[in-house]
Backbone as XML, in Angstrom:
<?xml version="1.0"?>
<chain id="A" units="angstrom">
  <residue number="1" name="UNK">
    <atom name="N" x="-96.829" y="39.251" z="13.505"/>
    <atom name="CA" x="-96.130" y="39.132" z="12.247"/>
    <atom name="C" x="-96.614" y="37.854" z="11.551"/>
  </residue>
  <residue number="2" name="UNK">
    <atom name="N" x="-96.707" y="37.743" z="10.376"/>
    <atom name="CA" x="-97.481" y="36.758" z="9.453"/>
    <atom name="C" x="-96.359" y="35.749" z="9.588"/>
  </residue>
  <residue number="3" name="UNK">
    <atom name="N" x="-96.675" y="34.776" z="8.723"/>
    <atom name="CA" x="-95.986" y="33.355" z="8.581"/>
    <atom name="C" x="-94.952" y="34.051" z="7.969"/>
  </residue>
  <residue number="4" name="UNK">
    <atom name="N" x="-95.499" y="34.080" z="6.596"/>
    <atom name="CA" x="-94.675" y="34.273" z="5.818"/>
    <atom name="C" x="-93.403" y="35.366" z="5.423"/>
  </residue>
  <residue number="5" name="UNK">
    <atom name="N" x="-93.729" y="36.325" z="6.332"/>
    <atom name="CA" x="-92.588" y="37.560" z="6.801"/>
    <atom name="C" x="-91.619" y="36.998" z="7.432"/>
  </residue>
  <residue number="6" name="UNK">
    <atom name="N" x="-91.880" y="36.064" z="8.900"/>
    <atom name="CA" x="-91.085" y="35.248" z="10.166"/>
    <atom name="C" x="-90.461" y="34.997" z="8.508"/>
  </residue>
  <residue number="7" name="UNK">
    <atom name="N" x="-91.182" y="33.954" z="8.143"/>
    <atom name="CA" x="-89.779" y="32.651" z="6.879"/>
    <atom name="C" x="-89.145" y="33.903" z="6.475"/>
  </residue>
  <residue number="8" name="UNK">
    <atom name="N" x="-89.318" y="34.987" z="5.800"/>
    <atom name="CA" x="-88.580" y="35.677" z="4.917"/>
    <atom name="C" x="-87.868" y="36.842" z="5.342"/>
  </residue>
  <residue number="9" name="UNK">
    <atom name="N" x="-88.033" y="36.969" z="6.583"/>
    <atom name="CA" x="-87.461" y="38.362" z="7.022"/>
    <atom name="C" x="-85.907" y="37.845" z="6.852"/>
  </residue>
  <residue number="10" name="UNK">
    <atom name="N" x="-85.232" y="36.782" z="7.196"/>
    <atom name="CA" x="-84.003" y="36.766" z="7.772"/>
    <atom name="C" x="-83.173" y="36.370" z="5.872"/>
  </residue>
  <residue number="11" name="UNK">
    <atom name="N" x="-84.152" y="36.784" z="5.531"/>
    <atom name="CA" x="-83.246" y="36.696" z="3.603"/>
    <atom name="C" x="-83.593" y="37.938" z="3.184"/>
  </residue>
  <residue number="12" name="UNK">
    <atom name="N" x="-84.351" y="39.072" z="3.942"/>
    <atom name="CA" x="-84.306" y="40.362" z="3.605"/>
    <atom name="C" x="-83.161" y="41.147" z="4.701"/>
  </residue>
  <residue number="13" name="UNK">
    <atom name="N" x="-82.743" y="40.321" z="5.584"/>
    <atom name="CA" x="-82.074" y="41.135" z="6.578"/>
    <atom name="C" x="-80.380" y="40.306" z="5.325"/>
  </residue>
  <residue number="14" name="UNK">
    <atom name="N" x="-80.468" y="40.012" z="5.006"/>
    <atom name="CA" x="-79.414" y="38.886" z="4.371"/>
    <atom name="C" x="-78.777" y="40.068" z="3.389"/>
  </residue>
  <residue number="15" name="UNK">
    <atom name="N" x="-80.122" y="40.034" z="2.306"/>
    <atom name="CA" x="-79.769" y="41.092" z="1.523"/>
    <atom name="C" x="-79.923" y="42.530" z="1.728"/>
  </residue>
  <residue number="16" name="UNK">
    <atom name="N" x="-80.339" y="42.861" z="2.758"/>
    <atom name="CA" x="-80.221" y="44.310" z="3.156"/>
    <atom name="C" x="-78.809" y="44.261" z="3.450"/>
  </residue>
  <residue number="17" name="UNK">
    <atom name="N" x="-78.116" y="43.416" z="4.364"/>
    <atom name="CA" x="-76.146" y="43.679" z="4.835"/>
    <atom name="C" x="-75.577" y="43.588" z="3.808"/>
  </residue>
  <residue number="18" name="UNK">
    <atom name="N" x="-76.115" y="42.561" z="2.599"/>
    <atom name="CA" x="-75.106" y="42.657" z="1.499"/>
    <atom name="C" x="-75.153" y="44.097" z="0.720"/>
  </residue>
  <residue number="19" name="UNK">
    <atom name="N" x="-76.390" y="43.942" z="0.691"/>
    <atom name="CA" x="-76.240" y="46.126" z="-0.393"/>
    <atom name="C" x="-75.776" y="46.773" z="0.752"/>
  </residue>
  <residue number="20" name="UNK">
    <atom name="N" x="-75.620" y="46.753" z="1.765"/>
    <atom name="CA" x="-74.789" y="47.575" z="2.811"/>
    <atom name="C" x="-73.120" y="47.380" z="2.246"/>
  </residue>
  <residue number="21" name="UNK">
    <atom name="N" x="-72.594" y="46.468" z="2.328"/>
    <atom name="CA" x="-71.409" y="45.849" z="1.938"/>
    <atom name="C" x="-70.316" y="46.361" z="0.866"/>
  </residue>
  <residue number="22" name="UNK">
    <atom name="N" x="-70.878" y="46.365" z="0.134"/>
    <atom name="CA" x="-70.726" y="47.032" z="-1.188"/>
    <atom name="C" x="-70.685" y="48.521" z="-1.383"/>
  </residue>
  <residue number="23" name="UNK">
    <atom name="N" x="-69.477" y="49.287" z="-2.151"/>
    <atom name="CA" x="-69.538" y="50.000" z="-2.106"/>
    <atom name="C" x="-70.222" y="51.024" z="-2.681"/>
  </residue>
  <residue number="24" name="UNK">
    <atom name="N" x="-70.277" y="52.096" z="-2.626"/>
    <atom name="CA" x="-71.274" y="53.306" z="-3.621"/>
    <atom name="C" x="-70.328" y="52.779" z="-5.546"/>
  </residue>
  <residue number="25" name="UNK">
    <atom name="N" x="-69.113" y="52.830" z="-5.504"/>
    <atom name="CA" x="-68.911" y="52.566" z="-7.027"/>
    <atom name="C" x="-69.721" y="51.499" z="-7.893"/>
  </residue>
  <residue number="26" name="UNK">
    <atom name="N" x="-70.019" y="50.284" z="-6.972"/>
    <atom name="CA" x="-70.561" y="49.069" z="-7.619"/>
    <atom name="C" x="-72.161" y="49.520" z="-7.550"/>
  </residue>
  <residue number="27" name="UNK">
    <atom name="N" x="-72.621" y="50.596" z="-8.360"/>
    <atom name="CA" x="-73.953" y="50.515" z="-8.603"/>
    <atom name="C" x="-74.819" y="49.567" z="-8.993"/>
  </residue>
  <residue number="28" name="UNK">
    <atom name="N" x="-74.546" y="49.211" z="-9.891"/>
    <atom name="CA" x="-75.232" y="47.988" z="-10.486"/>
    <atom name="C" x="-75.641" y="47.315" z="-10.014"/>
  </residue>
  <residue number="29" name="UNK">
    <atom name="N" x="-74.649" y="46.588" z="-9.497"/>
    <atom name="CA" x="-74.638" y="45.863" z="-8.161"/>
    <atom name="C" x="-75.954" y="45.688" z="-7.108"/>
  </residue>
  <residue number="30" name="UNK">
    <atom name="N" x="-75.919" y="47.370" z="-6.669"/>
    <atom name="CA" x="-76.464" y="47.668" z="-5.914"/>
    <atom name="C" x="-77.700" y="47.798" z="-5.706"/>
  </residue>
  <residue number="31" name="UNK">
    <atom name="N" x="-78.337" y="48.534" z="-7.084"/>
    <atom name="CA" x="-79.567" y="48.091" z="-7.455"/>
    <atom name="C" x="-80.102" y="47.195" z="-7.732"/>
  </residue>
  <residue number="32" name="UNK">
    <atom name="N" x="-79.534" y="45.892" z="-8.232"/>
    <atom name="CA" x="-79.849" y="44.973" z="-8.485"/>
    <atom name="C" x="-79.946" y="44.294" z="-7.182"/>
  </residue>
  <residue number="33" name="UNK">
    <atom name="N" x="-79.427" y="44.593" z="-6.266"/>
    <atom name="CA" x="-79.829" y="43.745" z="-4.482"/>
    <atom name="C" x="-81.255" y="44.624" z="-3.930"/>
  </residue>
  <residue number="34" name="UNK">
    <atom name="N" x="-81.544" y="45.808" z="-4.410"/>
    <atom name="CA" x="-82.489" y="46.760" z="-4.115"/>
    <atom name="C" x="-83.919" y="46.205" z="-4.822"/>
  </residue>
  <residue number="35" name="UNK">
    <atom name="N" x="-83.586" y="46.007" z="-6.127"/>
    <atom name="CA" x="-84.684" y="45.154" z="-6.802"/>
    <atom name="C" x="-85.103" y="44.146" z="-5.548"/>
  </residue>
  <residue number="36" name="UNK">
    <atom name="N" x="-84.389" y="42.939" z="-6.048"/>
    <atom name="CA" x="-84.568" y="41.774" z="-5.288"/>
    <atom name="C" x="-85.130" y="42.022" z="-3.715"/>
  </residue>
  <residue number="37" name="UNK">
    <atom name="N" x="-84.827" y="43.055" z="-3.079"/>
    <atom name="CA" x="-85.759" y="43.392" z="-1.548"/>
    <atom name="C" x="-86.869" y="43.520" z="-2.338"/>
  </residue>
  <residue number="38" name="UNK">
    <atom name="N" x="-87.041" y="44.613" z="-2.869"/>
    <atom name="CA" x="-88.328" y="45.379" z="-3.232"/>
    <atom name="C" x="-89.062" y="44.287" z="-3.548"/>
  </residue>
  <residue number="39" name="UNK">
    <atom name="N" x="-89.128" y="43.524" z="-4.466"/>
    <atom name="CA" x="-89.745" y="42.483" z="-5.401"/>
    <atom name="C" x="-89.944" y="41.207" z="-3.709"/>
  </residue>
  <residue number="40" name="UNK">
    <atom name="N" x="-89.113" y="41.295" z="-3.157"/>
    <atom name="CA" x="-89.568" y="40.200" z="-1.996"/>
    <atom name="C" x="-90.582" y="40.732" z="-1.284"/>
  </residue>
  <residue number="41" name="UNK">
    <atom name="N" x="-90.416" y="41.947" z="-0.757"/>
    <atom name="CA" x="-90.918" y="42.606" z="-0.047"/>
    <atom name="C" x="-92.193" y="43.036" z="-0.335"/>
  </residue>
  <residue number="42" name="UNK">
    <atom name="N" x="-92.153" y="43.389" z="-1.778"/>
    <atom name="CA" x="-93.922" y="43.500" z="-2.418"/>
    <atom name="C" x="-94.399" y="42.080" z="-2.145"/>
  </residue>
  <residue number="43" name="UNK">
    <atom name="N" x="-94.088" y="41.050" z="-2.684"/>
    <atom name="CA" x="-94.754" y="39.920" z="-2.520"/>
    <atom name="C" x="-94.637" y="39.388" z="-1.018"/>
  </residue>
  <residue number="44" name="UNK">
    <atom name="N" x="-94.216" y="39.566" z="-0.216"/>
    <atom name="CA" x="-94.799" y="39.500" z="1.369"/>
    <atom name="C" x="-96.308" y="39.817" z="1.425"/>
  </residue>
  <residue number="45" name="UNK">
    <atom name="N" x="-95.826" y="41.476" z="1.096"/>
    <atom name="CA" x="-97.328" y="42.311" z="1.321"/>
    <atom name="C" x="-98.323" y="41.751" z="0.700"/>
  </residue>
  <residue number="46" name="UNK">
    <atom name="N" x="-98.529" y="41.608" z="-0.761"/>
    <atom name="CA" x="-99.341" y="41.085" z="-1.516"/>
    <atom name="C" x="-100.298" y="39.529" z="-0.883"/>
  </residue>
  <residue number="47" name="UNK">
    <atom name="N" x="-99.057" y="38.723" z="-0.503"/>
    <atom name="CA" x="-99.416" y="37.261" z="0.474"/>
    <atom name="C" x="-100.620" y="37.969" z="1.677"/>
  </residue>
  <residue number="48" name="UNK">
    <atom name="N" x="-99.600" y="38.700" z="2.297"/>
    <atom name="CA" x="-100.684" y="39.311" z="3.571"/>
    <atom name="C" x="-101.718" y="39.804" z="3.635"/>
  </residue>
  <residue number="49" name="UNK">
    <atom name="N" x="-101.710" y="40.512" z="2.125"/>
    <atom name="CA" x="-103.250" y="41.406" z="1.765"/>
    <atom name="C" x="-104.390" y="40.267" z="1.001"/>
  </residue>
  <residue number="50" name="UNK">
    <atom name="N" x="-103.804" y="39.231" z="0.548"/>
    <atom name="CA" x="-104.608" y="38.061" z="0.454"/>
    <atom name="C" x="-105.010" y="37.271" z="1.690"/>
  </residue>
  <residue number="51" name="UNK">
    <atom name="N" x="-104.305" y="37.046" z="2.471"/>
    <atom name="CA" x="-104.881" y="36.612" z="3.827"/>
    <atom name="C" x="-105.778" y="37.009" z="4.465"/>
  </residue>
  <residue number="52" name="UNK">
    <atom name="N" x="-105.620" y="39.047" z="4.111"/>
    <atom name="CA" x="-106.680" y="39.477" z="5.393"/>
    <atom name="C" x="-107.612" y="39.495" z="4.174"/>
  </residue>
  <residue number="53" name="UNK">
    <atom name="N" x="-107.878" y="39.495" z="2.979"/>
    <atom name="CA" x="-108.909" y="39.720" z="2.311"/>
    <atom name="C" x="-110.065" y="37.862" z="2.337"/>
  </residue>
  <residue number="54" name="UNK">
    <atom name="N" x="-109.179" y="37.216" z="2.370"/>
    <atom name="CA" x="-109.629" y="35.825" z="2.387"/>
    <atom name="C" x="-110.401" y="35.550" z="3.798"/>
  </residue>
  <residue number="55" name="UNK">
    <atom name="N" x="-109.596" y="36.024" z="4.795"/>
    <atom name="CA" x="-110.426" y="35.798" z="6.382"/>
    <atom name="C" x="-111.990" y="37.007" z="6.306"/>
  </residue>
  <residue number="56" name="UNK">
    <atom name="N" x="-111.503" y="38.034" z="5.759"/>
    <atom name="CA" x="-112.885" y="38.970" z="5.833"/>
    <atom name="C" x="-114.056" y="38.421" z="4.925"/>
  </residue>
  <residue number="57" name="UNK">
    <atom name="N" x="-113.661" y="37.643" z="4.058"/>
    <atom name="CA" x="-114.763" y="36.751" z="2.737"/>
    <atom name="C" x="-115.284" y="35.623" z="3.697"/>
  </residue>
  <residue number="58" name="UNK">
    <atom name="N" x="-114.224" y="35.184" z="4.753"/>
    <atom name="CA" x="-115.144" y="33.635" z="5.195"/>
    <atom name="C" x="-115.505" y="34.647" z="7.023"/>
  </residue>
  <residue number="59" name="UNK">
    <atom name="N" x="-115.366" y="35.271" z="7.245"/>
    <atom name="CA" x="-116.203" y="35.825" z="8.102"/>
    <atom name="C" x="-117.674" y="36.970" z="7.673"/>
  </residue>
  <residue number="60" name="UNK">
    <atom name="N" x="-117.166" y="37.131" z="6.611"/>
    <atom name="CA" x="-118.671" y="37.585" z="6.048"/>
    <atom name="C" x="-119.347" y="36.935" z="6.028"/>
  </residue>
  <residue number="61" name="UNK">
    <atom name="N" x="-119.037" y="35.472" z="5.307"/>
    <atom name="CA" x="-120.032" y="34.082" z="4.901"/>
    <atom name="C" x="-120.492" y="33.599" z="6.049"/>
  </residue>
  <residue number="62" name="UNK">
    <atom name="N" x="-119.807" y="33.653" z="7.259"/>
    <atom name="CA" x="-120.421" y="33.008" z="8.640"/>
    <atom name="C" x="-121.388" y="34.166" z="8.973"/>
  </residue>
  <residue number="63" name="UNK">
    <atom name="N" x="-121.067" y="35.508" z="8.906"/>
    <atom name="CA" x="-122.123" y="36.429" z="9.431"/>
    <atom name="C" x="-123.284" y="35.717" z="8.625"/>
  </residue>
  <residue number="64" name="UNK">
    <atom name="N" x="-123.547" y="35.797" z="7.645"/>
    <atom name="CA" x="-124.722" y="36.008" z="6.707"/>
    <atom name="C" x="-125.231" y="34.301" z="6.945"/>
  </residue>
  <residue number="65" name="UNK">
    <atom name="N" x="-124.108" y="33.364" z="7.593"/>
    <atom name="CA" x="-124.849" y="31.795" z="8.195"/>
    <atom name="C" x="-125.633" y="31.708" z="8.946"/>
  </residue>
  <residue number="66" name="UNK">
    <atom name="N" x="-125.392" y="32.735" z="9.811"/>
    <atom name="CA" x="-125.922" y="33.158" z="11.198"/>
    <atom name="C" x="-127.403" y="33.451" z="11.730"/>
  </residue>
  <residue number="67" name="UNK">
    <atom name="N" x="-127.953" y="34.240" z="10.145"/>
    <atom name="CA" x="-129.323" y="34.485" z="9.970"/>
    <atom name="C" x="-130.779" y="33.686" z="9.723"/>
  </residue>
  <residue number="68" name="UNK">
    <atom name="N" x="-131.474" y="33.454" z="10.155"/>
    <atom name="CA" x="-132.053" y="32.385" z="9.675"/>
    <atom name="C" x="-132.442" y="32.428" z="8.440"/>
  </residue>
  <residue number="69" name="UNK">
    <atom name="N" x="-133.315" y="30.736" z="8.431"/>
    <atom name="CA" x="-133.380" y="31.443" z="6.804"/>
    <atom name="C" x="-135.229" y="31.999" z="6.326"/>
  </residue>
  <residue number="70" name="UNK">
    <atom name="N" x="-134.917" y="32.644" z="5.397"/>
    <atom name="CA" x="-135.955" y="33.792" z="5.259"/>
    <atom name="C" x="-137.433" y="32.670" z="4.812"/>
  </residue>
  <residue number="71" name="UNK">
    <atom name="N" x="-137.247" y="31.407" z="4.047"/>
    <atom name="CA" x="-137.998" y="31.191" z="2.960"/>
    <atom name="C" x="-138.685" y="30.368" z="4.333"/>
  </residue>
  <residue number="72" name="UNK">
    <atom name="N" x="-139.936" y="30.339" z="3.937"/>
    <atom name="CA" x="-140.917" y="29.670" z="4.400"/>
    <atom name="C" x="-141.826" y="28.333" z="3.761"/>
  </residue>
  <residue number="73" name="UNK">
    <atom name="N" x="-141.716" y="27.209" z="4.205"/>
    <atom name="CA" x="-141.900" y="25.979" z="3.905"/>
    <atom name="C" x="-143.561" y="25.888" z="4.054"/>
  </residue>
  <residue number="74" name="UNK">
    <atom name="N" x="-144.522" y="25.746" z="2.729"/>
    <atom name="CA" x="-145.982" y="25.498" z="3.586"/>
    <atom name="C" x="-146.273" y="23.862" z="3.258"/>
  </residue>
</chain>
């Protein structure tokens, strides 16, 4: 599990009991605690899909370090 899920899970488990809480009449309400997951919860993912995209850019760059180099010095 990423960093940043560990920090945030326990304010999505927060607001997941509160829209539990509440009844079906207080819609509004309700969606509006549904937003606020969703919108956390996208931006988790988003963080994470930058991480793995950032580690695959600097492990590409080490592959391609790896090679010697082509140009020849006379």
């Amino acid at each position: 599990m990423s960093f940043i899920r560990e920090k945030n899970n326990p304010l999505i488990q927060q607001l997941l009991q509160e829209h539990d809480r509440l009844s079906l009449d207080r819609h509004v309400e309700r969606q509006a605690l549904q937003r606020r997951i969703l919108f956390l919860m996208t931006t988790i993912k988003m963080h994470e899909l930058e991480e793995e995209r950032n580690a695959a850019i600097k492990k590409a760059r080490e592959k391609v370090n790896l090679w010697p180099s082509l140009s020849v010095s006379i």
